[in-house]
Jmol script that loads the backbone (N, CA, C; Angstrom):
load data "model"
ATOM      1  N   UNK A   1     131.818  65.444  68.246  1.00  0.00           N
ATOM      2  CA  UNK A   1     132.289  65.145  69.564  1.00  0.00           C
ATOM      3  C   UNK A   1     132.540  63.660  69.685  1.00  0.00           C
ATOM      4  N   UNK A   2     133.274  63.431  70.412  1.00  0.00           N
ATOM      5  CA  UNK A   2     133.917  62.012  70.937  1.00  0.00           C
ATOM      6  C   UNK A   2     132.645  60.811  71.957  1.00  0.00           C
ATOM      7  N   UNK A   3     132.540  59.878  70.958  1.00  0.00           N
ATOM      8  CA  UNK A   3     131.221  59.240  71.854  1.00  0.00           C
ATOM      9  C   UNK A   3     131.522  59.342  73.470  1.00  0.00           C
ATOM     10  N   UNK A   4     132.867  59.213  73.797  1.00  0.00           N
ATOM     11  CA  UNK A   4     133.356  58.987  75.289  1.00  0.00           C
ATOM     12  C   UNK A   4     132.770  59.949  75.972  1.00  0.00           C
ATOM     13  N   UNK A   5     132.496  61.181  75.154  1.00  0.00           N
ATOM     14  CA  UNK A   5     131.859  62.725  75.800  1.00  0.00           C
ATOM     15  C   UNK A   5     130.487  62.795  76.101  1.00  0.00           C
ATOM     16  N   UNK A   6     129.682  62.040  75.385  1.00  0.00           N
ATOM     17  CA  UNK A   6     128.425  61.835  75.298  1.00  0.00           C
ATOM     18  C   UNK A   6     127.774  61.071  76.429  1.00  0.00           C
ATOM     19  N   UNK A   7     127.139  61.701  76.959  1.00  0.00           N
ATOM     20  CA  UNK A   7     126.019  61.534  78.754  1.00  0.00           C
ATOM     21  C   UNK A   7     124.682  61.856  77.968  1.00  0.00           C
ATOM     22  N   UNK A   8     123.664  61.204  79.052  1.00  0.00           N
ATOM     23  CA  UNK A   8     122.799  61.376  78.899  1.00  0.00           C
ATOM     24  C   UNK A   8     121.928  62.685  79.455  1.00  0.00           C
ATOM     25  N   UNK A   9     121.101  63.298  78.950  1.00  0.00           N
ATOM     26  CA  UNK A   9     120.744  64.735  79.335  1.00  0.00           C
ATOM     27  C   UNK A   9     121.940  65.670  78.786  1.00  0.00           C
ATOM     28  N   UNK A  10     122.227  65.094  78.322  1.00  0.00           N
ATOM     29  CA  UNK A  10     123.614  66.729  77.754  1.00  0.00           C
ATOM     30  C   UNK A  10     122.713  67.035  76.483  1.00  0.00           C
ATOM     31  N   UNK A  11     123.400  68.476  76.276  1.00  0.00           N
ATOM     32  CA  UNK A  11     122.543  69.496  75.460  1.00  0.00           C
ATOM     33  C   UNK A  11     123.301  69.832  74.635  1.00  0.00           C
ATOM     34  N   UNK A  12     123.470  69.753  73.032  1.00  0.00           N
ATOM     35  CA  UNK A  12     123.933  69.491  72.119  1.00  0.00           C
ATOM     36  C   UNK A  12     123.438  70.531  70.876  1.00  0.00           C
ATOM     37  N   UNK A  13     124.718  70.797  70.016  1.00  0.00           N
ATOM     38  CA  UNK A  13     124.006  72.073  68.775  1.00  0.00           C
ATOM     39  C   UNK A  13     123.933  70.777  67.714  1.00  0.00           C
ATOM     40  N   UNK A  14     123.230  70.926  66.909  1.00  0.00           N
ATOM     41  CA  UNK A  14     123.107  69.940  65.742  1.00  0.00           C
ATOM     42  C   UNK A  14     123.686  70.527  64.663  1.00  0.00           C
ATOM     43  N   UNK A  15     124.416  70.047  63.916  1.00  0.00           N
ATOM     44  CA  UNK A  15     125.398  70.780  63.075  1.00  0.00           C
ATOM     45  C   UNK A  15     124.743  70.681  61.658  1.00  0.00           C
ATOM     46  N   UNK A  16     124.220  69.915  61.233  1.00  0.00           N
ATOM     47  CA  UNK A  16     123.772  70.305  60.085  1.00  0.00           C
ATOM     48  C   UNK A  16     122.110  70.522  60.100  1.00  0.00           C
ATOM     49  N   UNK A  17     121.788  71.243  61.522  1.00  0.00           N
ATOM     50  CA  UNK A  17     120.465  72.075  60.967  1.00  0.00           C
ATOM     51  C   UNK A  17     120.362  73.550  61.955  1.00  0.00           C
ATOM     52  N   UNK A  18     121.559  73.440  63.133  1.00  0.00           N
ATOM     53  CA  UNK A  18     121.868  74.330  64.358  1.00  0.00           C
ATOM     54  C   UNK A  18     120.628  74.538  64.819  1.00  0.00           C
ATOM     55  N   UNK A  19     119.848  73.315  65.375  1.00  0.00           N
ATOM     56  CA  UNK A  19     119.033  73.008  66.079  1.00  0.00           C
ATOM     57  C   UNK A  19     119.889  73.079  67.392  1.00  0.00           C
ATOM     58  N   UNK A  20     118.762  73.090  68.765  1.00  0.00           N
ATOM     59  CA  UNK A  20     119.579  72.682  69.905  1.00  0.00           C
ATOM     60  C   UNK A  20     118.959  71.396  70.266  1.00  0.00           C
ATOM     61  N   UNK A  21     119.060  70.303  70.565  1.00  0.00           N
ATOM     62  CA  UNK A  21     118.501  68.709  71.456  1.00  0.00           C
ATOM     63  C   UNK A  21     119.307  68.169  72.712  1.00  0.00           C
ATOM     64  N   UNK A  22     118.637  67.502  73.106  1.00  0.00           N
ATOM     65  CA  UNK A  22     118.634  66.323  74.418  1.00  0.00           C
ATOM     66  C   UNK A  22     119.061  65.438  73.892  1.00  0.00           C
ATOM     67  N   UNK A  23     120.370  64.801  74.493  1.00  0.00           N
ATOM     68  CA  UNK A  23     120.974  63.537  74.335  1.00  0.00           C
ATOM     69  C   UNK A  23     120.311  62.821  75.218  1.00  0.00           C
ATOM     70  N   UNK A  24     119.407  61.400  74.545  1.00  0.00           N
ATOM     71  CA  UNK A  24     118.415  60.683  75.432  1.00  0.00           C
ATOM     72  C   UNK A  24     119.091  59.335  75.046  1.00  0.00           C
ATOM     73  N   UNK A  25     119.683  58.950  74.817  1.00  0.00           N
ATOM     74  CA  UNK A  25     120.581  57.505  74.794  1.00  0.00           C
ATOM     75  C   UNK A  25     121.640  57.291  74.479  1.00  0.00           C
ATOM     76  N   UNK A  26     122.120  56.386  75.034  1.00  0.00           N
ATOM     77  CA  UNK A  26     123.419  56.073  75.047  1.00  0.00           C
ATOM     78  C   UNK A  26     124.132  56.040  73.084  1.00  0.00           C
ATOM     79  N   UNK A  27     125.619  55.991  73.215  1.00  0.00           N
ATOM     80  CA  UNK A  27     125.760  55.915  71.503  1.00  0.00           C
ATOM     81  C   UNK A  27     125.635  54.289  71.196  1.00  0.00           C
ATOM     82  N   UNK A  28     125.505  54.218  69.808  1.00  0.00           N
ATOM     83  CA  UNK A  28     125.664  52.813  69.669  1.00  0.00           C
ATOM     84  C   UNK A  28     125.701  52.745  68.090  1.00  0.00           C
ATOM     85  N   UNK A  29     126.817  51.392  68.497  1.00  0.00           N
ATOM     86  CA  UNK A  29     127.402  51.216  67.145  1.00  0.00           C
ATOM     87  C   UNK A  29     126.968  51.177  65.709  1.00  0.00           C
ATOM     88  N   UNK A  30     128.050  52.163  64.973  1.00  0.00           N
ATOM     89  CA  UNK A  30     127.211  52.292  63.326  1.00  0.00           C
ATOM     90  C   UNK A  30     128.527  51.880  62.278  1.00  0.00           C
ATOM     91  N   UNK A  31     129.753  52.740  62.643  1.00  0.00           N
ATOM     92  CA  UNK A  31     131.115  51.572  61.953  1.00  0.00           C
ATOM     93  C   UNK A  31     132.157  51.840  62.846  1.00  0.00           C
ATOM     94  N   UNK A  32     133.235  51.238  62.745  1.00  0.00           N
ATOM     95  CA  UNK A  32     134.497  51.511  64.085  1.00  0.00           C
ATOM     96  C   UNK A  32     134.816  53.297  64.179  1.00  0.00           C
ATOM     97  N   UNK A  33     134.259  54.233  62.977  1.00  0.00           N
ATOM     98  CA  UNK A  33     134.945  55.142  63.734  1.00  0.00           C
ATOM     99  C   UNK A  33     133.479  56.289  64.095  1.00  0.00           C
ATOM    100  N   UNK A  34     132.422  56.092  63.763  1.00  0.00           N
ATOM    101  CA  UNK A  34     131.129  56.623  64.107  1.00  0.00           C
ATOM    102  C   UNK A  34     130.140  55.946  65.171  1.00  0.00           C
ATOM    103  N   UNK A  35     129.514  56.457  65.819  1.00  0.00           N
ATOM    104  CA  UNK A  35     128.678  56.129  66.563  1.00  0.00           C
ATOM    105  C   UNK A  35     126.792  57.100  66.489  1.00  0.00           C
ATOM    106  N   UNK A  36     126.176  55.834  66.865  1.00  0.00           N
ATOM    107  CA  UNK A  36     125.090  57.383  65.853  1.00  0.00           C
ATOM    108  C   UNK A  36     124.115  56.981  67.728  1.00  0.00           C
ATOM    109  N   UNK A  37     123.650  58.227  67.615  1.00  0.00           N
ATOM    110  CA  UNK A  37     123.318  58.983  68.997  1.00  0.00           C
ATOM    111  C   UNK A  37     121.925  59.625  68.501  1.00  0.00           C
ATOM    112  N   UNK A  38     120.857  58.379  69.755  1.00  0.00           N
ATOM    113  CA  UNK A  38     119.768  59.192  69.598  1.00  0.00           C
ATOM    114  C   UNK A  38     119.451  60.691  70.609  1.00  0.00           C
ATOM    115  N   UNK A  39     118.835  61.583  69.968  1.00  0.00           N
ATOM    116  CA  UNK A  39     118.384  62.594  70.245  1.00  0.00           C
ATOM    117  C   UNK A  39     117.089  63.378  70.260  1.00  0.00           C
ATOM    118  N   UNK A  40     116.625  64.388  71.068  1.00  0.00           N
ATOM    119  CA  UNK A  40     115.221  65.173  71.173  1.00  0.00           C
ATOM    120  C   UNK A  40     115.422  66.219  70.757  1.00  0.00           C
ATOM    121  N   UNK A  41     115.201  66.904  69.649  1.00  0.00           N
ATOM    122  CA  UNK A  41     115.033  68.667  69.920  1.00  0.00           C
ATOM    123  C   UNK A  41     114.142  69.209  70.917  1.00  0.00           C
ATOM    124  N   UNK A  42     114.656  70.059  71.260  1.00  0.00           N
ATOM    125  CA  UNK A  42     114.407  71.108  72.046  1.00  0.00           C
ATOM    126  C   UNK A  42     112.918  71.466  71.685  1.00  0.00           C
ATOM    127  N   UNK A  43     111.523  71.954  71.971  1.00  0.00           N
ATOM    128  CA  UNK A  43     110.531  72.064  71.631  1.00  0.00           C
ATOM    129  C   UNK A  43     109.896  71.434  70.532  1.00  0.00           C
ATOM    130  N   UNK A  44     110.178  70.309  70.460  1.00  0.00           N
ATOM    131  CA  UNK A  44     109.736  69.460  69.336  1.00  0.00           C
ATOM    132  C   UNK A  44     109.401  68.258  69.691  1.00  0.00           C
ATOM    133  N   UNK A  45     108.411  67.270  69.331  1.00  0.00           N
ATOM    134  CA  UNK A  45     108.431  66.028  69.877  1.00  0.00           C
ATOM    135  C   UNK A  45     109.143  64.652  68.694  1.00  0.00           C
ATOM    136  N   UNK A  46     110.277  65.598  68.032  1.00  0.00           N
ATOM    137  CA  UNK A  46     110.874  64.765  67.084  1.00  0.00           C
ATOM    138  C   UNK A  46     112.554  64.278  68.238  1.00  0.00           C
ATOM    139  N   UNK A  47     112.652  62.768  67.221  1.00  0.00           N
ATOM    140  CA  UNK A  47     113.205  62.111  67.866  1.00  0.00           C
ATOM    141  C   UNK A  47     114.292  61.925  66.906  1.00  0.00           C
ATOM    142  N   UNK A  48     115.636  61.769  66.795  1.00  0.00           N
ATOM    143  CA  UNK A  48     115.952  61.403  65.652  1.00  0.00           C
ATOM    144  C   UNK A  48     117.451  60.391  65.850  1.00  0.00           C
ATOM    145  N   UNK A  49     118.429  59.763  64.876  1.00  0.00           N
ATOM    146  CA  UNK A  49     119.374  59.390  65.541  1.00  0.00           C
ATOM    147  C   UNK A  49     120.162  60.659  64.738  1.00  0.00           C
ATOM    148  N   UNK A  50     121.310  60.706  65.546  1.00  0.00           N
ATOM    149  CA  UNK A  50     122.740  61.411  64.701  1.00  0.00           C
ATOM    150  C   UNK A  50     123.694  60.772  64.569  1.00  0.00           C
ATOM    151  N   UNK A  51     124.996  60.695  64.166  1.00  0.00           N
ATOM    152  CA  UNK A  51     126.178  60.654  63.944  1.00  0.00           C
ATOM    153  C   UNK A  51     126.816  61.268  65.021  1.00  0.00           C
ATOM    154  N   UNK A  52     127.973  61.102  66.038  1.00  0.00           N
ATOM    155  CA  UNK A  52     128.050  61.641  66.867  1.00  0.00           C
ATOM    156  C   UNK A  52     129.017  63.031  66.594  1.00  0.00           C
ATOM    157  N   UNK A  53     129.539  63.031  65.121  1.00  0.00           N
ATOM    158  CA  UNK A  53     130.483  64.137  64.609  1.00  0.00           C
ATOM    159  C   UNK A  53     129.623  65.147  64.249  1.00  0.00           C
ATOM    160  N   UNK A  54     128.805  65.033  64.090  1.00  0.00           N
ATOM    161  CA  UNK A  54     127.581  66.130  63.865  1.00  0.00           C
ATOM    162  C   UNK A  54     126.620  66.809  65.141  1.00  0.00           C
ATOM    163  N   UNK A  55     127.185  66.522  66.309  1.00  0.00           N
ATOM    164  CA  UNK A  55     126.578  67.056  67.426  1.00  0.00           C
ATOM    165  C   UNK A  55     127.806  67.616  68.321  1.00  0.00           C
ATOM    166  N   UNK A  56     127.807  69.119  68.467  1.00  0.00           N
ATOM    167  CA  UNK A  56     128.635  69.603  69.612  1.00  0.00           C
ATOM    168  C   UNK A  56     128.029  70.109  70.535  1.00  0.00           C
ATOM    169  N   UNK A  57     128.971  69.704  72.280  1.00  0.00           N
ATOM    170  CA  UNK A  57     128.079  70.055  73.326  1.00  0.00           C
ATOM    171  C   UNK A  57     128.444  71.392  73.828  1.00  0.00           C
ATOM    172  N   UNK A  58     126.751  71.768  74.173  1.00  0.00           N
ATOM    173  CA  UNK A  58     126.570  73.490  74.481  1.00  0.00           C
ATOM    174  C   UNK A  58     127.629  73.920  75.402  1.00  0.00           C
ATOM    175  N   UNK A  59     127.970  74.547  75.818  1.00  0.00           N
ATOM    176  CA  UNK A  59     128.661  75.218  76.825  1.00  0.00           C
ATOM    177  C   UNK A  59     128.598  74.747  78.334  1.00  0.00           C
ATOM    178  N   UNK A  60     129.351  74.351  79.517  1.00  0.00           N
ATOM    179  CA  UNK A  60     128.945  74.053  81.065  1.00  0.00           C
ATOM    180  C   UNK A  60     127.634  74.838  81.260  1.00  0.00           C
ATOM    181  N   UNK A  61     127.731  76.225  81.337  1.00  0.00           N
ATOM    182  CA  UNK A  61     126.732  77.070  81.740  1.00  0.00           C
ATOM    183  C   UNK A  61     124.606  76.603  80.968  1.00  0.00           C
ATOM    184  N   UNK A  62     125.167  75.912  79.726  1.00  0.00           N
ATOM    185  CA  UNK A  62     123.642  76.072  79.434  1.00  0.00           C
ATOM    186  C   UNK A  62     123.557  74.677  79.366  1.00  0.00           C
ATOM    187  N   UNK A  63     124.066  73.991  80.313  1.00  0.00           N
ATOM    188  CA  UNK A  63     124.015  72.398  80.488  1.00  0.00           C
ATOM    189  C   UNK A  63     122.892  72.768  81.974  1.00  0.00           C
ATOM    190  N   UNK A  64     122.091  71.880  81.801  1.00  0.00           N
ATOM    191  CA  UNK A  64     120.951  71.454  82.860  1.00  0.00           C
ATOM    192  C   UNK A  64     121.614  71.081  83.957  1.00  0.00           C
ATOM    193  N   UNK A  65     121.390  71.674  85.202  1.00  0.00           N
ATOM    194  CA  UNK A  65     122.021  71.425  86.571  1.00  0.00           C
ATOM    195  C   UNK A  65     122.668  70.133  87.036  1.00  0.00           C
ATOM    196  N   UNK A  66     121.967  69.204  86.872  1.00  0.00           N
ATOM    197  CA  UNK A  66     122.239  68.027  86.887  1.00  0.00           C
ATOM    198  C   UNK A  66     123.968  67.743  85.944  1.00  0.00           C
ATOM    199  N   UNK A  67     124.197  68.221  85.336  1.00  0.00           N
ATOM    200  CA  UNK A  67     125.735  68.336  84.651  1.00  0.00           C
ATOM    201  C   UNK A  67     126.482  69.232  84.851  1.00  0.00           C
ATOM    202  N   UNK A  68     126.329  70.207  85.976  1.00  0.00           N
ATOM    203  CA  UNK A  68     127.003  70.934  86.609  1.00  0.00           C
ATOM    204  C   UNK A  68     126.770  72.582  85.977  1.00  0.00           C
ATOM    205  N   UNK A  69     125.564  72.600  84.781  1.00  0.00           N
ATOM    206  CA  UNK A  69     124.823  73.820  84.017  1.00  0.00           C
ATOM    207  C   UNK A  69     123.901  74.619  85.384  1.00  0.00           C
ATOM    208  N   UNK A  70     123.322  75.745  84.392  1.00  0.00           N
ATOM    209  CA  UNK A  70     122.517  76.631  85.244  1.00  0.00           C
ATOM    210  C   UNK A  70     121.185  77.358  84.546  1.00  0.00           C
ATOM    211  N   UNK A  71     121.186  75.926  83.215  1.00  0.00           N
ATOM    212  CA  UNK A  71     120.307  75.816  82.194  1.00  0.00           C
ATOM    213  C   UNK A  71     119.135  75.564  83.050  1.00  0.00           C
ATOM    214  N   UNK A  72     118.050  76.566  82.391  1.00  0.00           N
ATOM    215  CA  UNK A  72     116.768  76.424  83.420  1.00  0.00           C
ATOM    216  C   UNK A  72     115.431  76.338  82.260  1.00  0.00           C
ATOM    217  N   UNK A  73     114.848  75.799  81.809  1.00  0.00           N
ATOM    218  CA  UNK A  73     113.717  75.563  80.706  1.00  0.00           C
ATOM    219  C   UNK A  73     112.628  76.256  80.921  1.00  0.00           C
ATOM    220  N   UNK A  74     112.163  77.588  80.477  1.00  0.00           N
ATOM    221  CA  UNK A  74     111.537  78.430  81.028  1.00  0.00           C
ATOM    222  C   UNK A  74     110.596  78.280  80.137  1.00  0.00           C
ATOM    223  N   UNK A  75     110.627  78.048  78.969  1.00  0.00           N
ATOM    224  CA  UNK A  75     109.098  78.010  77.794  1.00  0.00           C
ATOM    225  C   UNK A  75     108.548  76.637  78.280  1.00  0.00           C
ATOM    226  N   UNK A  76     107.073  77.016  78.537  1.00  0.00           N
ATOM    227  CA  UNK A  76     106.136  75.622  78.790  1.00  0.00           C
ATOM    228  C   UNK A  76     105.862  75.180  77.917  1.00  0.00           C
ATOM    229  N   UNK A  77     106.392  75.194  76.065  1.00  0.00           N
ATOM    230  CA  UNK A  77     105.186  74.719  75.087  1.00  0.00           C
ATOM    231  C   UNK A  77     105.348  73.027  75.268  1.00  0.00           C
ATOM    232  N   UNK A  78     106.013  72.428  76.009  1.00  0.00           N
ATOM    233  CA  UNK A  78     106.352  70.734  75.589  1.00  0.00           C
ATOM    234  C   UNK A  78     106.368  70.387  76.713  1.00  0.00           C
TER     235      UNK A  78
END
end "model"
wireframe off; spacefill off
backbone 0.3
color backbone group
């Protein structure tokens, strides 16, 4: 995905492990045509950066309300 696409709280598939995570910061610069984007998985307290070509965002619907989703976090383990 296009860093320009990338918000914070957006909910993202991870492409090379099809994890799902939390976009928790802004992108920032790695060479003119990548940007690497830190991220949370989803029930995990791992943190990691990505590449921003390696993260596509979930669907409107399983985006967290706040982004116009109707994504609702129903497991308490985290």
């Amino acid at each position: 995905m296009k860093s320009n696409e990338i918000q914070l709280g957006l909910r993202v598939r991870v492409s090379s492990n099809g994890l799902t995570a939390l976009v928790v910061g802004t992108p920032e610069y790695y060479t003119p045509r990548a940007k690497l984007v830190r991220i949370k998985y989803e029930n995990s307290t791992r943190y990691e950066y990505m590449i921003n070509h390696q993260l596509t965002a979930l669907p409107t619907d399983e985006q967290y309300p706040a982004l116009g989703g109707s994504h609702v976090n129903t497991e308490k383990r985290f």
